[in-house]
N, C-alpha and C positions, 0 to 999 in steps of 0.2 A: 814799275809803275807805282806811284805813289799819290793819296789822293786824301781828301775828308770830304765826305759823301754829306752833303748840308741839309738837303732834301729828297724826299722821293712823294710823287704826286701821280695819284692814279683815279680815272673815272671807269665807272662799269656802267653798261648803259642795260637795260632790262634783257634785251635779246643776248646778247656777248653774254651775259652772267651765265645764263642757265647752261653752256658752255664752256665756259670757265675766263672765258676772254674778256681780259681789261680792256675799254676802250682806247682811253689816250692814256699812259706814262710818259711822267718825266722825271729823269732823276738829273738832279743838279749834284756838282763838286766844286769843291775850295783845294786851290792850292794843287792844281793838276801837275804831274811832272811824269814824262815818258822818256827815256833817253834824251836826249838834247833838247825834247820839246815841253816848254812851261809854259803854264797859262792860269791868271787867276781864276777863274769861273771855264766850268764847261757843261755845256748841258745838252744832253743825251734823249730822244725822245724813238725811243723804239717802237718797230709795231708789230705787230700779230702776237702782242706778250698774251701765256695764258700758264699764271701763277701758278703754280701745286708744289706740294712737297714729293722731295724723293725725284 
């Protein structure tokens, strides 16, 4: 997998924070390549992210 990660965009809404939980993520890439599968832009919006280290 090969990729350049362009952007990442994320909102916390008051409630999700004190939790830790982002509201909406998104992270966009350039130049996506997975085995046989290439694509210029791909963009990824996960849910239940909840950011920490470790």
């Amino acid at each position: 997998m090969a990729f350049f990660l362009s952007s990442i965009d994320a909102q916390f809404d008051p409630v999700g924070s004190t939790v830790g939980q982002a509201g909406r993520v998104r992270l966009t890439a350039e130049n996506f390549e997975y085995a046989e599968l290439r694509a210029e832009q791909v963009c990824i919006e996960p849910r239940n992210v909840y950011p920490g280290s470790g």
